[in-house]
C-alpha positions as CSV (number, residue, x, y, z in Angstrom):
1,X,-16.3,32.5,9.1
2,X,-13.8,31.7,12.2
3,X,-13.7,28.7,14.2
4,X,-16.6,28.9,16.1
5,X,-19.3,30.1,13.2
6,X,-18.0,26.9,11.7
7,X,-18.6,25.2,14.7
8,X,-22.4,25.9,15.3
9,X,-22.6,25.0,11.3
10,X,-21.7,22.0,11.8
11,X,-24.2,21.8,15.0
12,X,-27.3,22.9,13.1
13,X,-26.4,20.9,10.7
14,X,-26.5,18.1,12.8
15,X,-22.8,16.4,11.9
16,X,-21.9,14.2,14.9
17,X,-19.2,15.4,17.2
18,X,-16.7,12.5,16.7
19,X,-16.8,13.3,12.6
20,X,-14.5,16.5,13.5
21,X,-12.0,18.5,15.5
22,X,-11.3,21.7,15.7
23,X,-8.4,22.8,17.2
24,X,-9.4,25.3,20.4
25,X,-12.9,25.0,19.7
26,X,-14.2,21.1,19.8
27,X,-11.8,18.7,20.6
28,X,-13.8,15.6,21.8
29,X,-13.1,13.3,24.2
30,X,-11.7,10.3,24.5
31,X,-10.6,10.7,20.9
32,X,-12.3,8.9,17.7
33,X,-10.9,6.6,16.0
34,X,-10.7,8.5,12.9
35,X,-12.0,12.3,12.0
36,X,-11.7,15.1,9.8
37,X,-9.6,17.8,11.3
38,X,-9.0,21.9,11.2
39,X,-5.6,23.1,12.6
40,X,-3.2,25.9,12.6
41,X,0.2,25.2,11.8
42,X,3.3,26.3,12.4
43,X,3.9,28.9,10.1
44,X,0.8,30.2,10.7
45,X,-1.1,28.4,7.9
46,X,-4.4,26.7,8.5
47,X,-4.8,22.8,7.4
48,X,-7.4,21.1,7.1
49,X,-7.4,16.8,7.0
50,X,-8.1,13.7,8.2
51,X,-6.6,11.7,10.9
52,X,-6.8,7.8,10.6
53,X,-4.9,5.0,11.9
54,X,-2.9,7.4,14.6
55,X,-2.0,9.7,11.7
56,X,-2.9,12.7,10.8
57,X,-3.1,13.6,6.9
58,X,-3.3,16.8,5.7
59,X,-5.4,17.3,3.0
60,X,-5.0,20.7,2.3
61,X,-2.9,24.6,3.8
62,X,-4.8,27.9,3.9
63,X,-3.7,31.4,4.2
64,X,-6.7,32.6,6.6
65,X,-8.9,30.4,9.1
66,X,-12.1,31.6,7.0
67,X,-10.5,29.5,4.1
68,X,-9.9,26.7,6.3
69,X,-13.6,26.8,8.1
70,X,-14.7,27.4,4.6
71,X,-13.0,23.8,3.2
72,X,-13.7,21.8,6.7
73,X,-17.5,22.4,6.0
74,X,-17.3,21.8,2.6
75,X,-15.7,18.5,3.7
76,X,-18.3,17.7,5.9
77,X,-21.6,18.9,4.7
């Protein structure tokens, strides 16, 4: 699953749209208070995590986007 499959999961599902971003796919505006987050990084890793308080915490790094999708629904569902 890529970004946007996890995406419309997380639609039918019915999780609100200020529980989650996801970077280049749904990043909502003006930004919540606090959220759980998928991201690529750097190095070309996925993370997946929560921001709170102005900080973002990541929970966990990936090798693929399909792991990350893969743990942000888990997170959320």
């Amino acid at each position: 699953m890529n970004r946007h499959g996890a995406r419309a999961a997380l639609i039918a599902a019915g999780v609100a749209d200020g529980h989650y971003r996801i970077e280049g796919v749904h990043e909502p505006t003006p930004t919540p208070p606090d959220f759980l987050f998928l991201r690529s990084a750097p190095d070309g890793a996925w993370e997946t995590g929560a921001y709170e308080r102005g900080v973002h915490q990541v929970l966990a790094r990936h090798p693929g986007e399909a792991e990350a999708c893969a743990h942000l629904l888990r997170l959320l569902l």
